[in-house]
N, C-alpha and C positions, 0 to 999 in steps of 0.2 A: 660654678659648673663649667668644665670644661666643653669650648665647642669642636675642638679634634680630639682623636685618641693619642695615644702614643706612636701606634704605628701609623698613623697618618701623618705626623709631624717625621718622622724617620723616613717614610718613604717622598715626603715632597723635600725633605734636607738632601736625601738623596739623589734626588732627579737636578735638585740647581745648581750640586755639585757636577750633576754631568751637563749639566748648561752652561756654567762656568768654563770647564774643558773646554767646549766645544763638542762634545760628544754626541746631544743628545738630538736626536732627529721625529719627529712629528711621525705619526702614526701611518695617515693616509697616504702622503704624497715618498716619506723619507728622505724632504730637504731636513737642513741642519735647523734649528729653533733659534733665533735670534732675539726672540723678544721675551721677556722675563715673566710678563704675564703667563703670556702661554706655556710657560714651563710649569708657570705653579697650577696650572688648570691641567696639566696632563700627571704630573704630580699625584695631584684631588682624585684628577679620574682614573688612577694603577688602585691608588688605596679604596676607590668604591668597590670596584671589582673584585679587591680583594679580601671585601667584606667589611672595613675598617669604619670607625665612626666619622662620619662626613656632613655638615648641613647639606639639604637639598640646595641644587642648583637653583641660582637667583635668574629671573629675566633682566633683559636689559632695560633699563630705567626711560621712560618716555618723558616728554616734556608738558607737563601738568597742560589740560586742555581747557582755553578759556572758553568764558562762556557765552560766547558770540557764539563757538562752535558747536554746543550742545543747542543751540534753536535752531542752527540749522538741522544738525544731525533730527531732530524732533519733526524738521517739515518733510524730512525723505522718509523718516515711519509713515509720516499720514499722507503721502502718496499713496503707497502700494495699497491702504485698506480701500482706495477710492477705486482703486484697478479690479482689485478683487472683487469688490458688487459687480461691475461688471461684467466679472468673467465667464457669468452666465450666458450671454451672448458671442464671450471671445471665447476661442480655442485655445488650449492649453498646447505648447513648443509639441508637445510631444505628437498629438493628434494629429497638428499641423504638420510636421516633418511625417507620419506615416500616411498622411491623406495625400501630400505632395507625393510621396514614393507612387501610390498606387496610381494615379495619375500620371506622373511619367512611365510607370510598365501597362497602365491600359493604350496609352499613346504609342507605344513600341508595338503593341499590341497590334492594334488598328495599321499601323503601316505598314505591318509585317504583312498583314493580313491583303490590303490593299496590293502591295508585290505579289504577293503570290495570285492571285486574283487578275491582276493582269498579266502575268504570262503565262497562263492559263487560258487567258484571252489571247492573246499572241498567238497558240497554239493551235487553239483552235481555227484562227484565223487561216494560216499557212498551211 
């Protein structure tokens, strides 16, 4: 079974021809493509667009994770379930940033109030 079509082998034949040249320029930026890779990936990506048989893009390969690293990853899961009992007596970000809000505009509040309130006094005074 083949994993390209025909037109996907014609159009990344074509693009390395224009890599070769010197011709061919990258999408976003349109510096010139200097690295071979990148040509066969932009290549890949004219003949997806243009409908042609393609595998799906691969991720990039991580470095296998030992497993010292998965007990620890395991004791940051079982923090947060410990937080969460709690959270009936904590406030949730959100609560907290709109209870702070109304706090500082009750406090703008009050001293607006408080100004106006004395020179009001002042007035009456003179």
């Amino acid at each position: 079974m083949a994993r390209y079509s025909k037109g996907t082998q014609d159009k990344v034949e074509k693009v390395m021809g224009e890599y070769k040249r010197g011709t061919l320029k990258s999408g976003g930026s349109g510096k010139k493509v200097t690295d071979r890779k990148q040509a066969i990936a932009i290549g890949l990506s004219e003949a997806r667009e243009k409908g042609e048989k393609v595998p799906k893009k691969t991720s990039k390969k991580t470095a296998p994770k030992k497993k010292a690293a998965k007990k620890k990853s395991a004791a940051k899961k079982a923090a947060p379930k410990k937080a969460a009992s709690r959270g009936k007596t904590m406030m949730t970000k959100k609560a907290a940033n709109k209870s702070g809000v109304k706090k500082k505009a009750a406090k703008k509040r009050s001293t607006a109030t408080k100004k106006s309130a004395s020179k009001k006094m002042a007035r009456k005074s003179s």
